[in-house]
VEXZALO-972884 format. One record per residue (C-alpha): x, y, z. Coordinates in steps of 0.25 Angstrom, whole numbers, plus 5000, padded with zeros to 4 digits. Each point is the difference from the previous one (the first is absolute). Layout:
XYZ...
***
This chain:
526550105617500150145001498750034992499349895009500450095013499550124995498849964994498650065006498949905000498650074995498849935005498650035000498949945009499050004992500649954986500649885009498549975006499350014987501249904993499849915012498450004996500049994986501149865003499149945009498850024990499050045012499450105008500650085010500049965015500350145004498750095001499750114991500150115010501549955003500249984985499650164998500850035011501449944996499650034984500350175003501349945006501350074993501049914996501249985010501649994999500549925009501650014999500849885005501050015009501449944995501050035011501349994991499350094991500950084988500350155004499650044988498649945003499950075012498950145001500650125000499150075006500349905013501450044999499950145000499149995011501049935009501250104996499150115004500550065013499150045011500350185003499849955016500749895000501250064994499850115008500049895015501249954995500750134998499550045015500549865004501450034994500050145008499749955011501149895001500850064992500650065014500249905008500749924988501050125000500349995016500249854999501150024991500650105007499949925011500349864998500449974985500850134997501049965012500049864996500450034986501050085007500649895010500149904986500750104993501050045011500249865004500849984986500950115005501150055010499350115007500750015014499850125009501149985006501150034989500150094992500149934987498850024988499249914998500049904987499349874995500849885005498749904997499949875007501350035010499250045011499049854999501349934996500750045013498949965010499649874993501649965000500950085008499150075013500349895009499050105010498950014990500049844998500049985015498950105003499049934990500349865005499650055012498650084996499549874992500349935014499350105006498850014990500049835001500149985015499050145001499049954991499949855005499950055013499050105001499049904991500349905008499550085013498950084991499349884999500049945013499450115004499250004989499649875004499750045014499250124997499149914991499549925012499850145007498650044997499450085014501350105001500750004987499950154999500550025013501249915001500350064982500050135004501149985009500949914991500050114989500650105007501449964998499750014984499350145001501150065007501250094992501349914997500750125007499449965014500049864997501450005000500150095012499349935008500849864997501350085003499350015013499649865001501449964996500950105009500949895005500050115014498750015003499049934990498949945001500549874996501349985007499350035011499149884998501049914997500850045011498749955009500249874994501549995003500550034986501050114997499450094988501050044990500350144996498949974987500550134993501549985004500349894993500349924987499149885004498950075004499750144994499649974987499049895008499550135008499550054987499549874996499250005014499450124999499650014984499149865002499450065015499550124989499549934988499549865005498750065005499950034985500349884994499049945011498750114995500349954986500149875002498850025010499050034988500549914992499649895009498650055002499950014985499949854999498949954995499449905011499249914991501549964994500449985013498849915006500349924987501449985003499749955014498949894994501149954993500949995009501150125001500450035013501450095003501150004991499249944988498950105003501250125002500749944986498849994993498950095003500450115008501250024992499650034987498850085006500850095009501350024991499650094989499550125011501049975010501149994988499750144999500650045015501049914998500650074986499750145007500949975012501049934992500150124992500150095014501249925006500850014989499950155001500150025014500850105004499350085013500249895010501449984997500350144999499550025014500249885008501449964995500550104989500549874991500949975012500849965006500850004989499349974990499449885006498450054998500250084987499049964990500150054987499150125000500850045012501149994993499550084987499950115011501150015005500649994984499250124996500050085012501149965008501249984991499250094989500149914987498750014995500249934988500549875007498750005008499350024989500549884996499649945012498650054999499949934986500349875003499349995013498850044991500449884988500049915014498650035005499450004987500649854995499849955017498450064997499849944985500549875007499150005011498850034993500249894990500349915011498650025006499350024989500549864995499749965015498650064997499749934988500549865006
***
């Protein structure tokens, strides 16, 4: 078999022509000039290709070629690494030097606030907020509450004004414009301005409702309502967003897919469950994962509308892993803190993503 691969077939034209005469016992059709012609022909090696062919039986000289390095091209890689070289340097200085850091102190007792060394006590610090930190269970019920009600919400909105913009078509980019300018602006003065909005003495809004006969509550005062005042003024920020995204998404639609739909009958929920759906779910899933992933971690609005209070009635978990580490100075319990939020984002974004790529496919 291995013969039969590496065999080289010799032919020659004009031995194969003058055989093919001499069976046929006549003449040939062909005319002397051509005859002539393809007579001074020199034989030909034709060398068939075996794609499973024997290494042995492969030319060497093919080999060395493509082991042969090009001087530039090893020189362009060279320049390539210099040049990135850099950068690469600063972003583990940056990002994954600390990080390492942060895992490695979360497996101790470091505290600033004693004088004690610090030692390798392992899982104690995960061990105690998974079944002893009363505080810590409390504050991540209430951020994946948050996250929930957050994310349903501002979809819900983004998309009726999604839908509203849609049928929009004269003064689209003048009513856009506009919209965005909550999402454009710095979380910092986001949260200023709804400290202003909610000011249960002179805001805006208990001033409205006290024009329709309704006693506003101190919004940043209480229990009930303070960790609600966050929830108010995150989704007035990030809806508009939400509404862009799903905004182009809708006008990515193909409209012969929709025409069809109609001619068989899809009106409303059908059309919504069926069509629009799947179409619109893999673009605007992409918003929706990013501002998942922002209210689990938000921090700025909290720390300046309420500061996690009263009490500890609005303290999210990033909240609380600042006032850990910079408060009561026990970096390595925060640390430990940091990591699990991070384990829960990265499960809470592997499961969305499969739920709409599976969504997708379906």
């Amino acid at each position: 078999m291995q013969l039969r691969q590496c065999a080289i077939l010799q032919y020659s034209k004009t031995p194969a022509r003058n055989a093919s005469r001499s069976d046929a016992g006549g003449p040939s059709l062909r005319s002397p000039e051509f005859e002539d012609e393809d007579d001074n022909e020199a034989p030909h090696e034709l060398r068939l290709p075996f794609p499973n062919q024997h290494p042995d039986c492969q030319p060497r000289t093919a080999t060395r070629e493509l082991r042969t390095v090009n001087p530039s091209r090893q020189h362009d890689r060279t320049f390539a690494r210099a040049m990135v070289g850099p950068a690469v340097t600063v972003l583990f200085l940056m990002t994954i030097g600390p990080l390492l850091f942060s895992l490695v102190v979360s497996f101790t007792n470091l505290q600033f606030s004693t004088p004690q060394p610090m030692r390798w006590i392992g899982l104690d610090n995960y061990l105690d907020l998974i079944f002893k930190d009363a505080r810590f269970l409390t504050a991540l019920v209430r951020t994946l509450v948050f996250v929930l009600a957050g994310v349903a919400t501002q979809t819900l909105l983004g998309y009726f004004i999604a839908w509203l913009l849609l049928h929009v078509n004269r003064f689209r980019p003048w009513v856009l414009g506009p919209i965005l300018i909550p999402s454009v602006i710095s979380s910092v003065v986001a949260g200023w301005q709804g400290r202003m909005i909610f000011n249960a003495s002179y805001g805006p809004l208990n001033d409205l409702l006290a024009h329709l006969g309704i006693k506003g509550p101190a919004w940043l005062a209480l229990p009930q309502t303070a960790l609600l005042s966050v929830f108010l003024t995150d989704t007035w920020q990030w809806t508009p967003f939400l509404a862009l995204v799903i905004l182009a998404a809708l006008q990515s639609q193909p409209q012969e897919l929709l025409e069809a739909a109609r001619l068989d009958g899809a009106h409303g929920w059908s059309m919504f469950r069926r069509i629009t759906l799947p179409l619109v779910l893999p673009v605007a899933g992409v918003g929706i994962l990013l501002r998942g992933v922002d209210l689990f971690k938000t921090f700025d609005l909290v720390y300046i509308l309420t500061q996690g209070g009263p009490g500890d009635s609005s303290e999210t978990l990033t909240f609380l892993t600042y006032l850990q580490g910079f408060k009561f100075f026990n970096p390595s319990y925060a640390s430990a803190m940091s990591f699990i939020q991070l384990i829960l984002i990265t499960i809470m974004a592997k499961s969305y993503l499969g739920l709409v790529n599976r969504r997708g496919a379906h």
